[in-house]
Structure formats: C-alpha cells, structure tokens
N, C-alpha and C positions, 0 to 999 in steps of 0.2 A: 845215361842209360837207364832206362825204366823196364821192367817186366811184370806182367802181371799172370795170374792163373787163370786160363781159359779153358773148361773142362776139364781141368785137370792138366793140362800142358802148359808151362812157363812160353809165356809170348812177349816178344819183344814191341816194342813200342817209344815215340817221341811224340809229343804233342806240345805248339805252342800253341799260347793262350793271346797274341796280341792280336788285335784285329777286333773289330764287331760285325763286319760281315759274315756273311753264310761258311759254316766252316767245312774244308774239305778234307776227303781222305782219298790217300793214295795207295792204290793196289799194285805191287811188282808181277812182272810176270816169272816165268818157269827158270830156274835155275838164276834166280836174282838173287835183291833183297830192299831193304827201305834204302841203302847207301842212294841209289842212282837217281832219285825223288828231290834230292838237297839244291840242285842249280834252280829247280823250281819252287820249290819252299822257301828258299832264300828270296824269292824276287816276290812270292804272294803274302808268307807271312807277317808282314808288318799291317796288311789289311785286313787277313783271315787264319782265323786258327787252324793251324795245320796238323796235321794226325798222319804219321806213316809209321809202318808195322809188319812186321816180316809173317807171313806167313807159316802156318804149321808145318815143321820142316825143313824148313829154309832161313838161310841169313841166323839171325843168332836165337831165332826161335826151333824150339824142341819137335819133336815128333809126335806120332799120336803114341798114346800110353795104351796096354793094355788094359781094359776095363774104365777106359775113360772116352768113347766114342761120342763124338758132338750128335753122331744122327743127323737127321735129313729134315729139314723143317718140308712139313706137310704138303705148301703149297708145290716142291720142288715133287716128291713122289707122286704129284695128282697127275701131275705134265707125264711120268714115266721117268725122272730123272735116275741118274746110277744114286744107289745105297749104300757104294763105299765112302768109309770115314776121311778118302784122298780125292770123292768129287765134288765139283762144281757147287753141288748145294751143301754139304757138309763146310766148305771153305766160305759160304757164304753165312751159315748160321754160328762162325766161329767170331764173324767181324761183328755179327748184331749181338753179340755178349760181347766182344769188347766193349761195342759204344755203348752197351747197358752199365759197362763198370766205369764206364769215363762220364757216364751222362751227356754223351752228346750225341746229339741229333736234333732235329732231320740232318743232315749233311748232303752234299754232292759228291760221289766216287767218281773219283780218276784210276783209270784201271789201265794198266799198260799188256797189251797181249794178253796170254791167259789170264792176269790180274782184269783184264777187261770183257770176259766173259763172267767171272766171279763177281761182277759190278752188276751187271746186268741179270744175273741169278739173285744176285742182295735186292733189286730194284723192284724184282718180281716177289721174292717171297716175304721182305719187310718193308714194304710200302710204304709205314708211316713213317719209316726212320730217311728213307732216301728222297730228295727232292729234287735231285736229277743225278744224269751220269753223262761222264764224257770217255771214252775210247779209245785210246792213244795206240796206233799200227795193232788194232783188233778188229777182226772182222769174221767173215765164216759162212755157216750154213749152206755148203756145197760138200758134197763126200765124192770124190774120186779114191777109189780101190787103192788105183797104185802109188797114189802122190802119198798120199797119209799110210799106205804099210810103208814104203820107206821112210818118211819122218819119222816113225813110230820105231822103225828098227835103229835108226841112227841114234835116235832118243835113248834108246836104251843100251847101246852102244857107248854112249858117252859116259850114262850113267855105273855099267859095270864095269866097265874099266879103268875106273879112276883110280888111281892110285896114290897117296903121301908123295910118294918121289916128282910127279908130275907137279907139285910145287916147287920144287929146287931147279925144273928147266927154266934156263933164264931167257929163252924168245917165247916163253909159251904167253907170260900178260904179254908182248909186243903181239903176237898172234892174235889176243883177244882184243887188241886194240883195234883190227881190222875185221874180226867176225859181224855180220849182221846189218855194218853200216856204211854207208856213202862215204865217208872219208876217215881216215883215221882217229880216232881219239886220243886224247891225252895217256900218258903213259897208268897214272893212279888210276885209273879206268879197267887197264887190263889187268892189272894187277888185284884189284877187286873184283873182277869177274872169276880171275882166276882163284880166291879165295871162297868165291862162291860157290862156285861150282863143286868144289872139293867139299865144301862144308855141306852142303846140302845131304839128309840124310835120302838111302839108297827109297825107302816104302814111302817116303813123299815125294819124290824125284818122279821115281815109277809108278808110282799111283793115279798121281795130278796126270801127269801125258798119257798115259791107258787110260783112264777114266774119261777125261777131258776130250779124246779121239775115237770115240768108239761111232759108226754110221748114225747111230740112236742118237748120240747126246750132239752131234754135228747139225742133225736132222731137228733138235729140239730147240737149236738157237732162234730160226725165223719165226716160230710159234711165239716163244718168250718174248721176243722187240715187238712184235704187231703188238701184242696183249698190254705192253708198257702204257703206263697214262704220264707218267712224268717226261721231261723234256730230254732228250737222249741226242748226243751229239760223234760225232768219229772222227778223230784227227788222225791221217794219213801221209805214210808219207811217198812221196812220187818215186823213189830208187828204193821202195823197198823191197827186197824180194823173199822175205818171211811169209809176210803177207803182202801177195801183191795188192795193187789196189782196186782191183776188179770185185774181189772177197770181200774188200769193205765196202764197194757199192752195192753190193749186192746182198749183204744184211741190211745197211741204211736203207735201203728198198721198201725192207716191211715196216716200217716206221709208218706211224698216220703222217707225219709231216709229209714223205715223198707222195704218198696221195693228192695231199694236195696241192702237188705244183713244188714242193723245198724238197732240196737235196741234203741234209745236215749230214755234210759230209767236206771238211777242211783238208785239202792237199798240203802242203809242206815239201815247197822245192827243196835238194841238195838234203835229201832225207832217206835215212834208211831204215832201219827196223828199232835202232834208241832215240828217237824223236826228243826224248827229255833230254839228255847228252847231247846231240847232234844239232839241234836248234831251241837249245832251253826259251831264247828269249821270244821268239815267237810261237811258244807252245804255253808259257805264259801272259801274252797278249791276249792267245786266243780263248783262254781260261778266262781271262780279265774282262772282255766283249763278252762270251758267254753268261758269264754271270749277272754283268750287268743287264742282259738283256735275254733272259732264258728261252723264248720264243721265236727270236730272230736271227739270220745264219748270218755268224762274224766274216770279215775277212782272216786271209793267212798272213 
C-alpha cells in the first residue's frame, strides 16, 4: 500500500513498474475503488506499468480537506465546466498531480463509468500527459429530465442512508454480487463493493453524482470527445443496463474517427455494467489490440 499527498489529501495508489510498454492508468467509477482494476493488471502488468488509485473520497483515499481545494484546471472552466472541488475537472487535475509526483507520463487512461468521463476531462485539459483513452460501460451526452432526476435521487438515497450496521447484513455482498451485472460475481466482489460503498465519504459520494449529472456537464461531454485529438476508444457492454448501449454510441458519434466511416466502439457479449469483473479476459485483449495498434478498431 502506497499513499501519497495530493493537494493536500492522502491518495491511495499501486504502481508496477514491469513492462516497457505504454504505461496505463486506471480510473474506478462512483462508489468503487482501484480493488476491481486487479484481474486486469494482473493479465497487462508483466508488459506495462500499471498505475491504479482511488480517487478522492473513495476506496482508501481521503476526502477534500478544507482549505486544500485542487481547483479546476483552466481548460475545463473555458468549456463552462462545474467549479466544485467534487467535479469532473477537479478529479481530473487531481490524477495530473499524481503522475507529476510518480513522473509518469504520457499514459493511456482506462476509465470505467464515471472514472471514464474523468478520462476524457484528463485528455482534454492535459494533453501532453494522455496519449489515449479507452472507456469501459461509459458513455453519455443525452439528458432526459426524468431518467437522471431519478438516478440522482436513488444516488443519493444510497448514499444517505448508509449505515455501519448495513455491514453485518450477511445477503447484502450476495446482493452486490448481482447489482449492475449479466451474471453473478464471485462472492469477494460483493463483499468489496459492499465495503465500499460504506467507506466512501458522504461530500464525495454526493458531490461526484450531482456534479457529474447536472443538463450542463451532460450537455459538455459531446463538445469535449469531438475536440479530442488523441485516439479514444469505448468498450461496451451488450446487457448493460447502467449504461445502455445506445449512450455509448451515441458519444462515440462525436469522435473524428466515426466521421470517417469507424465506429470505436467494442460490444462485449454476456456483459453488464463491470466489464473488468465480468469478462476481465477480453477486456484485456482488447486493451492489448488497442495499444498495439492505436488507430485501428480491435475486435471483442
């Protein structure tokens, strides 16, 4: 276990170092942490160095301190992005001081769900540090009123009512074994979601899904993919219903690649919303094609 000081906030962190290949970083989504990243590190790490890290808030990383606010890096306020120290570009300019204290870069972000909009905010506002992104069940840029107020309400439903004793229920990780995905998970699965979820502090819980949801910052994703110059891919999965897969072709849309005739957009049969848990080994195939060949659309 590594941590480091990220404006002020203790950040959790693992990085291997084998590999000579392009190294990546892996972004979790909302109510995660780096644990669910590992069936995939495991299978890339002996050719690239791997970098996963819990974001502010979450997993075994701190919250925001008072008087220690990362701010918004510039290019992110030019678009109109939110200014709180729980959106999109604050979670972005927290990762480009990481890899300023690890010295690494350029990398490729692997961003899972919200971790795959904070990919694509890092790709826009530090350019020189990212040399592509891949997307895993993230997508977007459509705002329906009533879909996302109830996401929003449930969201925050989950997060106020947590409570300690809701870790001594002993179906609740069997529950989490079955939330989000095509077939059930291994048992150690629910049982880390359900530590996560509990660990996660309440102002980064609620911050990231309010921020992250608002018509504006919805409405800002298509803007941000078209303006992208690096190679940006979306692996989807066909039973998800998080994100269906209509949201991810429909941000892969503004991509220059779909203009001209490519769709970078990889489905994943017998997939639901953990893509890295639910088909680790061809979600590192498709990382593995990818990189190898950053311009051309792999198979699944």
């Amino acid at each position: 276990m590594a941590t480091t000081s990220v404006f002020g906030v203790p950040h959790y962190y693992q990085l291997t170092t084998e590999g000579s290949k392009p190294p990546l970083v892996f972004i979790h989504g909302w109510l995660l942490s780096h644990r669910y990243w590992q069936p995939i590190v495991d299978r890339l790490s002996p050719d690239h160095p791997c970098l996963v890290y819990d974001l502010r808030g979450f997993g075994e990383s701190r919250y925001h301190l008072e008087g220690h606010s990362p701010g918004v890096p510039a290019a992110a306020t030019a678009l109109g992005a939110s200014t709180s120290p729980y959106g999109l570009g604050a979670y972005s300019r927290d990762l480009a001081a990481l890899l300023g204290q690890l010295n690494l870069g350029p990398v490729w972000l692997v961003g899972h769900s919200l971790g795959g909009s904070v990919a694509l905010w890092m790709a826009h506002c530090f350019p020189d540090l990212v040399q592509g992104v891949v997307c895993l069940n993230s997508g977007g840029g459509i705002y329906l009123e009533r879909e996302f107020q109830q996401f929003r309400q449930a969201g925050q439903s989950i997060v106020q009512w947590r409570s300690p004793w809701l870790g001594r229920l002993p179906l609740l990780p069997l529950l989490l074994t079955r939330m989000m995905v095509h077939q059930p998970l291994a048992y150690r699965w629910g049982r880390d979601r359900c530590l996560d979820l509990l660990q996660a502090a309440p102002e980064a819980a609620l911050g990231s899904l309010l921020e992250s949801t608002t018509e504006a910052e919805v409405h800002l994703l298509p803007q941000l993919v078209a303006a992208l110059q690096q190679p940006v891919y979306f692996v989807a999965g066909r039973q998800d219903q998080v994100m269906n897969i209509r949201y991810v072709n429909h941000l892969a849309g503004y991509l220059a690649a779909s203009s001209q005739g490519q769709t970078p957009v990889i489905e994943l049969e017998n997939c639901g919303h953990l893509a890295m848990l639910e088909q680790p080994q061809a979600v590192a195939k498709v990382l593995r094609e990818i990189l190898a060949n950053p311009y051309s659309l792999p198979s699944a």
